[in-house]
N, C-alpha and C positions, 0 to 999 in steps of 0.2 A: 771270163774272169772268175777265180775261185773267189767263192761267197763262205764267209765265215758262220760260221755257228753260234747261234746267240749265246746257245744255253752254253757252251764251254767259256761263254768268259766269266764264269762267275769263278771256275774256277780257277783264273789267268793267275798269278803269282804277282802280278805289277800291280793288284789292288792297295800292296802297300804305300806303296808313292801315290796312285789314286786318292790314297785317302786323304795325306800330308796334303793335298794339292786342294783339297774338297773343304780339308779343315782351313786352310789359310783363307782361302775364299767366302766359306763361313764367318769367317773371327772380322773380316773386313766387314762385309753386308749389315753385321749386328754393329758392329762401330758404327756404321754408317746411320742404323736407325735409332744411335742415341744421340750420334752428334749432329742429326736435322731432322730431329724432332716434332722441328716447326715447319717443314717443309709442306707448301701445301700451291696446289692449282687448281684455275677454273674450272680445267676438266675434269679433276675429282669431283666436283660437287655433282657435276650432271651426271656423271657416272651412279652415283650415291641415288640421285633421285628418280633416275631409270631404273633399277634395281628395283628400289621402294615398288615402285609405281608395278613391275610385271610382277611381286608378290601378292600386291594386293591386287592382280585382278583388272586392273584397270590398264589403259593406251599408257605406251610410251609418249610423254609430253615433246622429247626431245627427236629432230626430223634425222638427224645425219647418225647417230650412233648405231652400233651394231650389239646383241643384248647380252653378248658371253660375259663380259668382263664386267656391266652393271650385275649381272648376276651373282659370279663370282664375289665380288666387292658386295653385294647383299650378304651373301654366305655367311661373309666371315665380318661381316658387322661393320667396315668399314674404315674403323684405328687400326687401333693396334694388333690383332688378330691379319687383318689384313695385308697388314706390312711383312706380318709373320711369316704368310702365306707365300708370300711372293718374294721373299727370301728364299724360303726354301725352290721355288720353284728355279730362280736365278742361280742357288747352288748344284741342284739338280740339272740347271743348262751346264754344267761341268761336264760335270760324268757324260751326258749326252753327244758334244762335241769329241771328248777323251777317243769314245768309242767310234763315231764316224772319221777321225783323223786315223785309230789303229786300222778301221776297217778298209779306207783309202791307201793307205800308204805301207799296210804292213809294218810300221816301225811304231814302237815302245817309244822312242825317245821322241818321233813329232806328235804322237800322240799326246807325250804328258808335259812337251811347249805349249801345245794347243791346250791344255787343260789351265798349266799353269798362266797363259795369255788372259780366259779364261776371268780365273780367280782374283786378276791384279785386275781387270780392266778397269779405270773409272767408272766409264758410262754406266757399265752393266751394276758396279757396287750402286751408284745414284740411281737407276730406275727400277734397280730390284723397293727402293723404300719411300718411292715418290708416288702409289698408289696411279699409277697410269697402265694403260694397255699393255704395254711396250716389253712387260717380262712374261704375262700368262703370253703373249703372241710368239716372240723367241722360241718359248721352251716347245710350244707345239708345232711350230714348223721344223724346231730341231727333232723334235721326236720323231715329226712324219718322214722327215730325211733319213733318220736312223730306219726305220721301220720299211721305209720302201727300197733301203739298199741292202737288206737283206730278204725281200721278195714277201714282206709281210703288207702283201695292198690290200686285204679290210683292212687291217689296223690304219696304215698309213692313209688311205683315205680319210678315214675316219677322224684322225687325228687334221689334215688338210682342211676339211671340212669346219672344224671345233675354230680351225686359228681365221675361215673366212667368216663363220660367225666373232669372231674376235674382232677383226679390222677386214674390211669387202677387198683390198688393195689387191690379194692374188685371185681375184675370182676367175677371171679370164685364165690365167696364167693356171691354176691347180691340175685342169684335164689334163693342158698340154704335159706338165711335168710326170704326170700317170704316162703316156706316152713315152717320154724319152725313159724314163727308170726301164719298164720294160721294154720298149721296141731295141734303145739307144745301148744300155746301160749293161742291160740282162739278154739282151739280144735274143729275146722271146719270141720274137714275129708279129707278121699282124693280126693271124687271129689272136693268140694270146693276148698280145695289146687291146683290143676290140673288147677281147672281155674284161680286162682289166680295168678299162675306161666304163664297160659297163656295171660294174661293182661300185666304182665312182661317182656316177651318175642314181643309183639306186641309195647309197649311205647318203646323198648331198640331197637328192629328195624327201629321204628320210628326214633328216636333219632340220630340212630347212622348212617344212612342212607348215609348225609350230608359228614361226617366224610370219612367215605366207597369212596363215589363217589370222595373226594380229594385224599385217598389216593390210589386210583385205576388209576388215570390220573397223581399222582408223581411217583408212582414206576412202575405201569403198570401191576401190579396184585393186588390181595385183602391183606388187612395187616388190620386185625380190631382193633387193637388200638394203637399203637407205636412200636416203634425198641428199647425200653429203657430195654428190659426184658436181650438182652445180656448181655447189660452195667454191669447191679449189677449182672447176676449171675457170669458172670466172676470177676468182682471185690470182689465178697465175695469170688470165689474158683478158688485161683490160687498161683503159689510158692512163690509169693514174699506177699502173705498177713500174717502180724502178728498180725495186734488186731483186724480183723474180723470187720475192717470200709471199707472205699473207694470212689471210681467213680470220690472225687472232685481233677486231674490231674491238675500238674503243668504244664510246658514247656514240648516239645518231648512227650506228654502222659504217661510223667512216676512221679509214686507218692509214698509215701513209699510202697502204699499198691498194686502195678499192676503197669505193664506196657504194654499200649496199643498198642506202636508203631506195634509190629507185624501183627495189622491188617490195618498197613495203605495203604499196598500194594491193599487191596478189597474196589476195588470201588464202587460198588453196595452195597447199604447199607442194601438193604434184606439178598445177601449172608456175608456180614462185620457183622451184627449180629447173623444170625447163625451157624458161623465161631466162634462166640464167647462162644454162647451156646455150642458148639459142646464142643469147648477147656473147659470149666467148669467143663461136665460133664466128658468127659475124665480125668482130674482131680481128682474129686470125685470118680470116679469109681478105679483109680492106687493107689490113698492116703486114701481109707477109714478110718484111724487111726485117719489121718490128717484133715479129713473132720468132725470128730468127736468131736474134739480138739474146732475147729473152730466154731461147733456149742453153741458150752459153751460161747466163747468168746462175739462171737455175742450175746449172749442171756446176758450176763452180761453186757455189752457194751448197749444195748437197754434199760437196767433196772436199767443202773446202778445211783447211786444220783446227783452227777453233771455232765456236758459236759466231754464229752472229749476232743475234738481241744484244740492246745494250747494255742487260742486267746480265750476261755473262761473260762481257768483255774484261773481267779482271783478270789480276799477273794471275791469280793461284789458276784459277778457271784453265787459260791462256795454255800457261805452260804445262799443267796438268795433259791437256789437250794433245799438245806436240809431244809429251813425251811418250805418251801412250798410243794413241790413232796416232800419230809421225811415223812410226817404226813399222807399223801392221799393215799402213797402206803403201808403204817400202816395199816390205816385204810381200804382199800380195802384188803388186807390179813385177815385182821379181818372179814370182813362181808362174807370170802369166808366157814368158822366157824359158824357164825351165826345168817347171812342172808340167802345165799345162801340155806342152806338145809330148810327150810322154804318158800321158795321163788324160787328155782329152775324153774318148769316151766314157771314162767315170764319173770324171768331174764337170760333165754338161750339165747335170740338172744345177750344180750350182750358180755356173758362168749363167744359164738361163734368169734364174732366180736372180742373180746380182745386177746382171740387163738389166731384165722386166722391168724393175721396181726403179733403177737409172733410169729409163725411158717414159716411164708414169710422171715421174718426179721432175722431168725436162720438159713434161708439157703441160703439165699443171703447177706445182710450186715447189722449189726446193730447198731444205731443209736441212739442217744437223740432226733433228729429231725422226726422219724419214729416212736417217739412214741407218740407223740402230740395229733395225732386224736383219740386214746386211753385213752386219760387222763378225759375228760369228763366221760366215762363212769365208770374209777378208781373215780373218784366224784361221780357220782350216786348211786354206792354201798357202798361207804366211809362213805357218808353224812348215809344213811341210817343204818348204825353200828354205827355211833357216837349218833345219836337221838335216837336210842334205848339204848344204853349205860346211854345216860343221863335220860332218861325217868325208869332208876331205880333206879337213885342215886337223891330223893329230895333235899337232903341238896346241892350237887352242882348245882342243878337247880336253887335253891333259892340263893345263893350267883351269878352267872352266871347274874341272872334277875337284880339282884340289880347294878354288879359291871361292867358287860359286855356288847360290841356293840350288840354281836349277839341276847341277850336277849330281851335288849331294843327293838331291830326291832320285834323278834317275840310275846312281848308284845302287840304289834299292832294288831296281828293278833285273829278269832276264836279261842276257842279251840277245842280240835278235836271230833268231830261226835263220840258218845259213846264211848270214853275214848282209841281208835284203836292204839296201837303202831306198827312202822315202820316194818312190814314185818311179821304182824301177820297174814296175810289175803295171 
């Protein structure tokens, strides 16, 4: 596979539609953080006081978080600043995608579908100003994508590394994808792979070192990345769960879907989580039917068109929902048809990455929110079945160019390098 040159995209000529695409993306995010102003969640606060807490020196009070984004979120003070932040970062996921769809597909115009996808998406405007994980995590697993498919693995470790201090969910999954980019991707070998993994291994010890040494002087043994893995697997497998959600407890730790109270008797929160795990697996293992059941639920529940909670079941919410995730995860079905088999060795670390996290998520609890850092990559391969789609239909091309945004922008741009459509290469 020819690997592009970073440094010559600065000087690409399609910066200019880039930017129209960067700016509309922009103009939303800032709408977005004046018209929910008030937007606010539990997990921001614990974020806010983790943060606090690894400044001044002292334990993280809270068991399941991970410290990038309380940090982060210390940095930048926590309001306003912080929203700022993470605006930009969510804009900056723009450009990041732009370039891994030019660098997949060879084409300008699914490139700047994916950007412009992108730019309009709801979710991504709501969580770039909702002060949660879910936009510093994006941008760094987009970066590490970018970075490791053009054969930059410090970087892209690096970056890998940043987003499992962000959220633990790809810990397992990070090596393997050091693997597939080089062994699969870049078709390096397996020494080259070996050492690649070994560069991996050396920045993720680096990294994680800091981490290790807090949580070795709070609990008084090694725990290398949080107590939160009881939480969800109990919360996804236990007698009182019926829609295969959970973890966010009311009063007494009891919610429709668990009750935690039983573990409040274990004060040590090494053994209080694996009390919990214990209870899960036990579980799973007396109810296989049930555990089966449950796997469906979750999986529909994660995939499903709009929210579930009952505080997001309104019309705006709803339809907002289908009209935006309806169309993306169309179109990613679509390109699983007829991009995919064409394009499979490039596109494994993603289909890995969109797995992994499908398969987490079916056995522990599934979510709308869990599927978030998923959705860029549902773009990447979306965008790239919609530009080939149009790239055999002229006449809607030519009406598109005349009567549509998206035309107008990619008007701006080249046309493409010997006539290459989306996922021929």
């Amino acid at each position: 596979m020819e690997i592009t040159n970073l440094g010559s995209m600065k000087d690409d000529e399609s910066w200019r539609a880039l930017g129209v695409i960067v700016l509309i993306g922009l103009v939303l995010r800032i709408s977005a953080l004046v018209g929910l102003s008030s937007l606010e969640f539990p997990d921001t606060s614990a974020y806010l006081i983790a943060g606090a807490e690894i400044f001044s020196g002292s334990h993280v009070s809270n068991n399941i978080y991970m410290p990038l984004f309380p940090i982060w979120a210390h940095i930048l003070g926590g309001g306003i600043f912080l929203k700022l932040g993470d605006v930009a970062l969510s804009t900056a996921s723009i450009i990041l995608i732009y370039y891994i769809v030019r660098h997949l597909s060879h084409s300008v115009i699914a490139a700047a579908l994916a950007a412009l996808m992108m730019a309009l998406y709801p979710h991504f405007v709501f969580f770039s100003v909702a002060r949660l994980s879910e936009t510093l995590y994006i941008f760094l697993t987009c970066a590490a994508f970018l970075m490791l498919f053009h054969r930059r693995f410090g970087l892209g470790s690096l970056l890998l590394v940043l987003s499992i201090l962000t959220r633990p969910t790809t810990d397992y999954l990070a090596p393997l994808l050091i693997v597939i980019f080089s062994f699969v991707v870049l078709q390096e070998g397996w020494r080259k792979s070996i050492l690649r993994l070994a560069t991996y291994a050396l920045i993720y010890g680096a990294l994680l070192a800091p981490w290790w040494a807090h949580n070795y002087t709070k609990y008084g043994e090694f725990v290398r990345l949080s107590l939160g893995d009881g939480t969800v697997l109990y919360s996804g497998n236990n007698p009182l769960n019926k829609s295969g959600g959970g973890v966010a407890w009311a009063k007494k730790d009891i919610s429709d879907d668990m009750d935690m109270s039983q573990f409040d008797s274990i004060k040590n929160p090494i053994k209080r989580n694996q009390a919990m795990k214990d209870a899960a697996f036990d579980y799973i293992s007396d109810n296989p039917g049930r555990f089966v059941e449950l796997v469906g639920l979750k999986l529909i529940r994660l995939w499903r068109l709009w929210p579930y909670a009952e505080e997001y079941k309104k019309p705006h919410i709803i339809v907002a929902s289908i009209v935006s995730y309806g169309p993306v995860l169309v179109l990613f079905v679509l390109s699983l048809f007829t991009v995919l088999p064409r394009a499979l060795r490039r596109l494994s670390p993603i289909i890995a990455f969109i797995g992994y996290l499908t398969a987490v998520h079916m056995v522990t609890i599934g979510s709308v929110r869990y599927r978030i850092p998923m959705e860029p990559f549902l773009i990447v391969m979306g965008a790239m079945a919609l530009a080939a789609q149009l790239e055999r239909m002229p006449a809607v091309t030519r009406l598109l160019r005349r009567t549509g945004l998206l035309m107008a922008i990619v008007d701006t741009l080249p046309k493409e390098a010997g006539g290459e459509r989306p996922g021929s290469r």
